[in-house]
C-alpha positions in Angstrom: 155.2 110.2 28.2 154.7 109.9 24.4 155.0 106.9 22.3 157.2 106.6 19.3 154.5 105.5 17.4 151.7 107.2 18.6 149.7 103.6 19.4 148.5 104.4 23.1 145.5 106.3 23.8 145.9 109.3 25.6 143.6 108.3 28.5 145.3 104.8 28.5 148.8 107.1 29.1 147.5 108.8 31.6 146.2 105.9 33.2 149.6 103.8 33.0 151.6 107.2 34.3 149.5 106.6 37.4 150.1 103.6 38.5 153.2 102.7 40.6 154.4 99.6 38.9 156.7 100.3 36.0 155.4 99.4 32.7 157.2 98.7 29.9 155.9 97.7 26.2 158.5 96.8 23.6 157.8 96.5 19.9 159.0 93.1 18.2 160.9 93.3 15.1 163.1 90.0 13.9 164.1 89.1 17.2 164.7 92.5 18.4 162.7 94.9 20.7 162.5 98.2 20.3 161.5 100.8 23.3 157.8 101.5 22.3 156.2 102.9 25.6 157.5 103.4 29.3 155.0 105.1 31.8 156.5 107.8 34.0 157.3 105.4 36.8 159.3 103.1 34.2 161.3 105.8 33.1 161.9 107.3 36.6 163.3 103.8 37.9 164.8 102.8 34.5 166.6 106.3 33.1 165.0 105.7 29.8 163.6 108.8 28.7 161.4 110.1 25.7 164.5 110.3 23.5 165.0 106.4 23.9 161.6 105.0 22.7 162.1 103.4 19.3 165.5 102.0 20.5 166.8 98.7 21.5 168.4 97.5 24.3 171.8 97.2 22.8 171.1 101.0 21.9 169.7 102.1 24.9 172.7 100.9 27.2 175.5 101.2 25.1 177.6 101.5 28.3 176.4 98.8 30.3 176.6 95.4 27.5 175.9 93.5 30.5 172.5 94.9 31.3 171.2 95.0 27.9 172.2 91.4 27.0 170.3 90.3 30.3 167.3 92.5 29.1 167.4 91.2 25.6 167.8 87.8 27.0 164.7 87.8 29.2 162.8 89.1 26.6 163.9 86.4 24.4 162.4 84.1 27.2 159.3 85.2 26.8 158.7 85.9 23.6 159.8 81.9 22.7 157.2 80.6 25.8 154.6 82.9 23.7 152.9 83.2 26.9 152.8 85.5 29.9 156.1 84.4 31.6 156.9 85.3 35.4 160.6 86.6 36.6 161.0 86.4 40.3 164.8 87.4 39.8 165.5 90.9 40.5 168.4 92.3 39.0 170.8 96.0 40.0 170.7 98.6 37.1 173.1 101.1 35.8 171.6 104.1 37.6 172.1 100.9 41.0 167.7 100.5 41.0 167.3 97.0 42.1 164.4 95.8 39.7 162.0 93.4 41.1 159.2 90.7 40.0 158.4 90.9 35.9 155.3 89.5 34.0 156.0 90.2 30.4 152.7 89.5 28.3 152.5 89.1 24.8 150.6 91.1 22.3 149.7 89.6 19.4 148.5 91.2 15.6 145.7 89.8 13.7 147.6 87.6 12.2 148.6 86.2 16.0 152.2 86.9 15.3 153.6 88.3 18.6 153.8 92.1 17.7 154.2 93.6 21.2 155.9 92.3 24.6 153.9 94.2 28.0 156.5 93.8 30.5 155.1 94.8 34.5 157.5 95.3 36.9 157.1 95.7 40.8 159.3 98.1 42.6 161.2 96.3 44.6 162.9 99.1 46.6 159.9 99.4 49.4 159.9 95.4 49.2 163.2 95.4 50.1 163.1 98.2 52.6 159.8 96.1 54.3 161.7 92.7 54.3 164.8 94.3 56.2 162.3 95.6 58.5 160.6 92.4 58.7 164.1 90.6 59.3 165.3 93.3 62.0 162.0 92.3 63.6 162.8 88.4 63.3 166.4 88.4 64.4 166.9 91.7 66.7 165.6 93.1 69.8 163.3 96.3 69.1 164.2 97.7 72.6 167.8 97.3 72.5 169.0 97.0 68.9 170.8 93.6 70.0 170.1 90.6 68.2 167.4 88.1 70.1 166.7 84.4 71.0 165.6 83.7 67.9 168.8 85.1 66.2 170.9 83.2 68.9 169.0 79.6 68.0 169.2 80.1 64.4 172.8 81.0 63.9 175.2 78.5 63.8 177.2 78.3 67.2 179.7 75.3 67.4 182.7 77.1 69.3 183.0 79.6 72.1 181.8 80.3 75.4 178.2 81.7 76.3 178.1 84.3 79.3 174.6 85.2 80.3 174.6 88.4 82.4 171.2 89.2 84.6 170.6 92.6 86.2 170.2 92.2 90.4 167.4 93.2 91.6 166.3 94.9 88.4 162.6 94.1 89.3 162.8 96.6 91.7 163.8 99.4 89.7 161.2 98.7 87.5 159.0 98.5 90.3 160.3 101.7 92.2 160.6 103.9 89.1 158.2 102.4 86.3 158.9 100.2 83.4 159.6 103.6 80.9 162.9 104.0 83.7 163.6 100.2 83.2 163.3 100.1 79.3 165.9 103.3 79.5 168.3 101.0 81.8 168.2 98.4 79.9 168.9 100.4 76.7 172.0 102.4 78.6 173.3 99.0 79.7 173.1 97.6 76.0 174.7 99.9 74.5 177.6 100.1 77.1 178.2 96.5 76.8 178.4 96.4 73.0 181.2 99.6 73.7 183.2 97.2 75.1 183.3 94.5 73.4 184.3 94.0 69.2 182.0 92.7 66.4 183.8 89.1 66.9 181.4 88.8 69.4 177.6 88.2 69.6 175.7 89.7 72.0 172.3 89.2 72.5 169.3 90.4 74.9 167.0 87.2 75.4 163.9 88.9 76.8 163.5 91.5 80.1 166.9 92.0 81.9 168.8 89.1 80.6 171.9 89.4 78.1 174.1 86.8 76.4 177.8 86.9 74.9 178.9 84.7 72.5 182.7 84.9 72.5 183.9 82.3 69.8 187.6 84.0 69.7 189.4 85.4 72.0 192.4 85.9 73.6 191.1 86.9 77.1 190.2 84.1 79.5 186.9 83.9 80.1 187.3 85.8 84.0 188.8 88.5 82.0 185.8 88.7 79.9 183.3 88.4 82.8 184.9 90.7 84.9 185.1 93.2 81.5 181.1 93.2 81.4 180.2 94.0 85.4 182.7 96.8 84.5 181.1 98.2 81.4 178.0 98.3 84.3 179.8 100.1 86.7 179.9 103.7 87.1 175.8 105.5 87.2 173.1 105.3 85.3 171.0 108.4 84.6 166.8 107.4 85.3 164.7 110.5 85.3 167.5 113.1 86.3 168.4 110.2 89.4 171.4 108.5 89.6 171.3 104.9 89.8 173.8 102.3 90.2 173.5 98.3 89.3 175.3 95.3 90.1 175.0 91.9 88.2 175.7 88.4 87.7 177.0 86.3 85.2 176.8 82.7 84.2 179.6 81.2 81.7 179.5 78.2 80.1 181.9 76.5 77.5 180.3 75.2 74.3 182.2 72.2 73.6 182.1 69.8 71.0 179.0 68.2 69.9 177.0 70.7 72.6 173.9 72.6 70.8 173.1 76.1 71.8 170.2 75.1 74.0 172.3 72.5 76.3 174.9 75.5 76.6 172.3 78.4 77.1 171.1 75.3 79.6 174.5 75.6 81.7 175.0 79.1 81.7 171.7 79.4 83.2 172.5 77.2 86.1 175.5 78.7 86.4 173.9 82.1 86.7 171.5 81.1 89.7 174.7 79.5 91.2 176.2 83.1 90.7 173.5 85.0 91.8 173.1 82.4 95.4 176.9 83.6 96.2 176.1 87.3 96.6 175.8 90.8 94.1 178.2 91.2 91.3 179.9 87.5 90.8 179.9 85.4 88.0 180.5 81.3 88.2 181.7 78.6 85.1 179.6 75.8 84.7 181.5 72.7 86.3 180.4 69.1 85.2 181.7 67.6 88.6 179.6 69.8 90.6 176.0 69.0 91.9 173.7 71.6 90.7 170.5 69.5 91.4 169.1 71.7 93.8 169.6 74.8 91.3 167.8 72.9 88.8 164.8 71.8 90.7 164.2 75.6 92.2 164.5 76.4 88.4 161.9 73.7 87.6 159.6 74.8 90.3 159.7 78.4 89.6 158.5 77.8 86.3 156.1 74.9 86.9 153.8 77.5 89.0 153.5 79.4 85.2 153.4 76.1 82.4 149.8 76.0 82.0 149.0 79.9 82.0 151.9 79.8 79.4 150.8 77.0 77.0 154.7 75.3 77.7 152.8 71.7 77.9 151.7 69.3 74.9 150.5 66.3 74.6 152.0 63.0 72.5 150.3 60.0 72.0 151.7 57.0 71.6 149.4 53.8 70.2 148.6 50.7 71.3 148.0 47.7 69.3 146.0 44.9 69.5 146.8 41.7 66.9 143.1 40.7 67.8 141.2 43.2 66.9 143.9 44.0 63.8 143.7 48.1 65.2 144.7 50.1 67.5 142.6 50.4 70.8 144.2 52.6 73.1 146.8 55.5 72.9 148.7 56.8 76.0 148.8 59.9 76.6 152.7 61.5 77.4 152.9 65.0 79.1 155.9 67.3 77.4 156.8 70.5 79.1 158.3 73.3 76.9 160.2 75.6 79.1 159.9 79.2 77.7 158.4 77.3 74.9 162.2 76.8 74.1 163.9 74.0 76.4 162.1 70.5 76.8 162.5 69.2 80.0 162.7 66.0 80.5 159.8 64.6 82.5 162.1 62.1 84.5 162.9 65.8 85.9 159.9 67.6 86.1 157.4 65.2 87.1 159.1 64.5 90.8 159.4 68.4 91.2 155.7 68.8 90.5 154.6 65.9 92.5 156.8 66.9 95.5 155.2 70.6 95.1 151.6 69.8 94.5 151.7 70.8 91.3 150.9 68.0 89.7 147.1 68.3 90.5 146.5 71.2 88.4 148.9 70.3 85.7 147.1 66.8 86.2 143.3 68.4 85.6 145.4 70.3 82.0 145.7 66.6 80.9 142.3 65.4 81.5 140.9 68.5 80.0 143.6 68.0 76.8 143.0 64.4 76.5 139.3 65.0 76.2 139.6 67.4 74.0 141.5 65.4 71.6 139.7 62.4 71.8 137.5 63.5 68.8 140.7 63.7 66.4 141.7 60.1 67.8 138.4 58.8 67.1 138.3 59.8 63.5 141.5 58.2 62.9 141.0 54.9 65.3 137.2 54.1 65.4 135.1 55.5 68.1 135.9 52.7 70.3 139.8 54.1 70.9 140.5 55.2 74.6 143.0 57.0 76.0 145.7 56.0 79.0 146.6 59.0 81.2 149.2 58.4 83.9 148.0 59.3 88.0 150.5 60.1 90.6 150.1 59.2 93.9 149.4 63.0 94.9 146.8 62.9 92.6 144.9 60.2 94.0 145.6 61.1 97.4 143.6 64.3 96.6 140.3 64.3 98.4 138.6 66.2 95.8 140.6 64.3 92.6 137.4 62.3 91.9 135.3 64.8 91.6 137.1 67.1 89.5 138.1 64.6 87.3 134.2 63.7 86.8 133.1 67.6 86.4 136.4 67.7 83.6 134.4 64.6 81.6 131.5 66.1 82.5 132.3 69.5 80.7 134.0 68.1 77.9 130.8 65.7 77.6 133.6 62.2 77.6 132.1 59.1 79.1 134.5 57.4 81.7 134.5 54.2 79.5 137.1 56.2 77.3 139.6 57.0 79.7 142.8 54.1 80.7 144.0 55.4 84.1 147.7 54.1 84.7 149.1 53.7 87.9 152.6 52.9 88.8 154.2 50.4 91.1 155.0 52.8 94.0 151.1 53.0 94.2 150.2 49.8 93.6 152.4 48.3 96.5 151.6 51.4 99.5 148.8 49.6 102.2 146.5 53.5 102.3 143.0 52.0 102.3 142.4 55.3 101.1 144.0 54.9 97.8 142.4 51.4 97.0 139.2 52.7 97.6 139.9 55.7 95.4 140.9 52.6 92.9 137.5 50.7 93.4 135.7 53.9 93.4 136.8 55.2 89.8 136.6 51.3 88.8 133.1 51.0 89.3 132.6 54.3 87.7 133.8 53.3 84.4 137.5 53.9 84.4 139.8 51.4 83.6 143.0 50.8 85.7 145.9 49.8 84.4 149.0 48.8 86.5 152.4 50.5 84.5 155.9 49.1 84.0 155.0 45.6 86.0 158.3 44.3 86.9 160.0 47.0 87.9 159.6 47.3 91.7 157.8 44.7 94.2 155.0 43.8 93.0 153.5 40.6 94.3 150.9 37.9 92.8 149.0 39.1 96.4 148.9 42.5 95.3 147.5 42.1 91.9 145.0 39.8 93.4 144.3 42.5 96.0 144.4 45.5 93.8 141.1 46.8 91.8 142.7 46.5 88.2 141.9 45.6 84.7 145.2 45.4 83.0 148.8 44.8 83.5 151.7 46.6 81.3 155.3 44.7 80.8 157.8 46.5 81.4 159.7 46.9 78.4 163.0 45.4 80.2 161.3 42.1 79.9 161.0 42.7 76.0 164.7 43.7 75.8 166.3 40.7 77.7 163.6 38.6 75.9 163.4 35.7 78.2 160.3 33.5 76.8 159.8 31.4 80.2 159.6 34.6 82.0 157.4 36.1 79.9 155.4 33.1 79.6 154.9 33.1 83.0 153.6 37.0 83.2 151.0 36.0 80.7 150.1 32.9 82.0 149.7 34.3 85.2 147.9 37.4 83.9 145.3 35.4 82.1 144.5 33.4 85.3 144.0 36.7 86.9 141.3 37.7 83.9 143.9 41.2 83.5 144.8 42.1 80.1 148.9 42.4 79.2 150.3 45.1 77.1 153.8 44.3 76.1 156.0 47.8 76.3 159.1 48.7 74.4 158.3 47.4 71.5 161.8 48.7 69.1 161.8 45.9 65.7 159.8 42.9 64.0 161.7 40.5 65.7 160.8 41.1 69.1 156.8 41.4 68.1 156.6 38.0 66.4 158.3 36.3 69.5 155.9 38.3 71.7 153.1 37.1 69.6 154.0 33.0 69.6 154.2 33.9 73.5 150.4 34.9 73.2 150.8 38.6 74.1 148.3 40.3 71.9 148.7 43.7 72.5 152.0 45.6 72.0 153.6 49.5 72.3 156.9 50.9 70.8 158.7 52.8 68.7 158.7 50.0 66.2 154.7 50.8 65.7 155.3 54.3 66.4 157.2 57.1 68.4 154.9 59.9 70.7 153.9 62.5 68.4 150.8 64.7 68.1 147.8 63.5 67.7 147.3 65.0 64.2 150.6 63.2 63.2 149.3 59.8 64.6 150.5 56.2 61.7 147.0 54.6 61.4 149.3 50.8 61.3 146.2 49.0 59.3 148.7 48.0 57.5 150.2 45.3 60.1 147.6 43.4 60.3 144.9 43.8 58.2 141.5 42.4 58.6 
């Protein structure tokens, strides 16, 4: 496209017609700009044409005052920076164009007055086309076209009930007729539960054959609604010219007041399995007064068999500090279990149904492994002399071959034993196996150091601690909350005449440390120095006591 004043080079023209971004350059004349050159893209997206150059804004959209006072305006901008100035806001034209990101550039004459304004403008259409794609990706199910579990934890649900439909037996079908005859079932069911059901509702498909309904208004109860969705399953299903027929089951729970979407999604799935035990085709509401303890356990072990595989577990750390050596000198290492990478499970749940299962050995050996691996980081931020306190089960150290494999883990990671606190509970301490003992003396002599957790708490006995192979004793921290100095004291006193060192646990304000420290306790864990976070996160606390 010609200029009106002849001033680009024909090369340069054809050059700027080529290019996709719109180009714009506007001659300055007493605060007004007059249309001086638009490339071919420009005045495709824009409308202004040939018979426009050498016009002003005002001029140019006559019919739209809006548009050319926000032009003018923006112009104005940059002109009175006197620099290139960036516009991230995009704004709709007359001809409905949705401009996008602007640099206008000045150009200045040789007497550097501003003679020129070069204005560069993405085009935001394929942008905006690219970040609905990008958000259909983020929020919806590309099988289905229902929104996803990402969707579901991102929107805000505070009211409703959640029903979470499974398909029975849908692993055979995939199984019997290939996962391309799955996919279609899963598509065919999608779409005929979204038939039935209004846009009021949100209905999601959280990965394989699951599906969730949000009802947040409704004037069905929620049997009515259940018993709606087995029958927008019923009838057949077309596979692959076969007819097919499916049944399944539905969990509902109630999202009441204060509940997140994860504690309800939590409940629904219980409820589901509880469906799913009573036979094809039922559905069951989550009931506080029932037991579901058994459901949840099955639930936990089902998934435990998967966690490491999965990458569901992480490790916190939580410091130890010693007012001695004015530094931290040991951090404990706490196991956190991700379910799905979603739900964290408490481990005051998980922990008994991996020990009772054996699967605590091998999600014992991930810990090892992870705690060596992370020693490094640790020591960079506490000194090379930091160790690290990993909790044992029983099972674990009933393990014939525990030992060993937690030698060849050092060994691999190239760790010395000298940095590794193994903690022991009660239960352990107090049992009579010679077997276990010996495992104690064994991993003693080699280095480790043993540590005796949450003293106080069951039946321990000054016989015991005199019997057992250990170097150190841990509080538990409801000594620290019902702060009784002659009790504590006495645990000191008595620790010191055993040569064991004390940690004090439970640590939760200033008060209870100093009180701790006139007792002569010397090292100390809580929330007060610090929560369990990652190891990256760690507080480096030289400020409590410094040197």
């Amino acid at each position: 496209m010609d200029n009106d004043m002849n001033e680009i080079p024909p090369l340069l023209a054809l050059a700027l017609d080529a290019i996709e971004d719109f180009v714009y350059i506007m001659r300055v004349h007493n605060e007004q700009f007059y249309y001086s050159y638009v490339n071919r893209s420009a005045a495709k997206f824009s409308g202004v044409s040939a018979e426009d150059l050498g016009k002003t804004f005002f001029e140019c959209f006559a019919n739209e005052p809006e548009m050319a006072h926000y032009l003018h305006n923006k112009y104005m901008k940059a002109l009175s920076a006197g620099q290139s100035t960036r516009f991230e806001d995009g704004n709709v034209l007359p001809n409905g164009n949705l401009s996008g990101e602007s640099i206008i550039s000045p150009l200045r004459g040789p007497d550097q007055r501003i003679t020129h304004l070069i204005c560069v403008t993405r085009d935001y259409t394929e942008r905006s086309r690219y970040e609905e794609k990008l958000k259909f990706y983020a929020y919806y199910d590309e099988l289905t076209h229902l929104f996803n579990r990402r969707f579901l934890y991102e929107y805000a649900i505070n009211k409703g009930t959640l029903f979470l439909l499974n398909i029975d037996n849908f692993k055979s079908i995939n199984d019997m007729m290939g996962h391309e005859s799955g996919d279609a079932l899963l598509i065919q069911a999608a779409a005929r539960i979204k038939q039935q059901f209004n846009d009021g509702e949100i209905i999601c498909r959280l990965g394989s054959d699951e599906f969730l309904m949000v009802c947040q208004k409704s004037d069905r109860s929620a049997y009515q609604t259940a018993q709606m969705m087995l029958r927008a399953l019923g009838g057949t299903f077309t596979l692959k010219d076969r007819e097919v027929k499916i049944t399944a089951s539905i969990g509902i729970a109630p999202l009441t007041q204060g509940m997140n979407t994860q504690t309800a999604l939590r409940h629904a799935d219980i409820a589901l399995h509880y469906a799913k035990g009573q036979g094809r085709s039922r559905y069951h509401i989550f009931d506080t007064s029932l037991r579901y303890e058994q459901i949840v356990r099955f639930h936990h072990e089902l998934a435990l068999n998967h966690c490491v595989e999965r990458n569901e577990l992480q490790l916190l750390y939580q410091p130890i500090y010693s007012t001695q050596k004015h530094r931290v000198v040991v951090v404990e290492a706490l196991l956190r279990w991700y379910k799905n990478h979603e739900q964290l499970v408490s481990p005051a749940e998980f922990i008994p149904v991996a020990e009772e299962t054996g699967l605590i050995i091998p999600i014992g050996d991930w810990v090892i492994r992870q705690v060596c691996r992370d020693l490094p980081l640790l020591q960079r931020k506490y000194g090379n002399g930091i160790r690290i306190a990993v909790n044992i089960s029983r099972i674990q150290l009933d393990d014939p071959d525990f030992i060993y494999r937690l030698n060849q883990i050092l060994l691999e990671e190239q760790v010395d034993a000298s940095y590794i606190d193994l903690e022991i509970t009660e239960s352990v301490a107090t049992s009579n196996a010679v077997e276990e003992q010996s495992s104690l003396l064994k991993l003693r002599e080699q280095g480790y150091t043993i540590s005796l957790d949450d003293f106080g708490t069951g039946y321990s006995s000054l016989s015991m601690l005199t019997r057992l192979p250990i170097d150190k004793i841990k509080i538990d921290r409801s000594f620290v909350t019902q702060m009784n100095p002659p009790v504590l004291k006495a645990l000191i006193t008595m620790a010191e005449a055993l040569n064991l060192q004390v940690v004090a646990e439970g640590i939760e304000d200033q008060e209870q440390w100093d009180r701790l420290v006139e007792l002569g306790y010397t090292e100390f864990q809580g929330y007060w120095f610090s929560y369990p976070m990652p190891a990256g996160n760690l507080p480096d606390l030289d400020h409590l006591f410094p040197a």
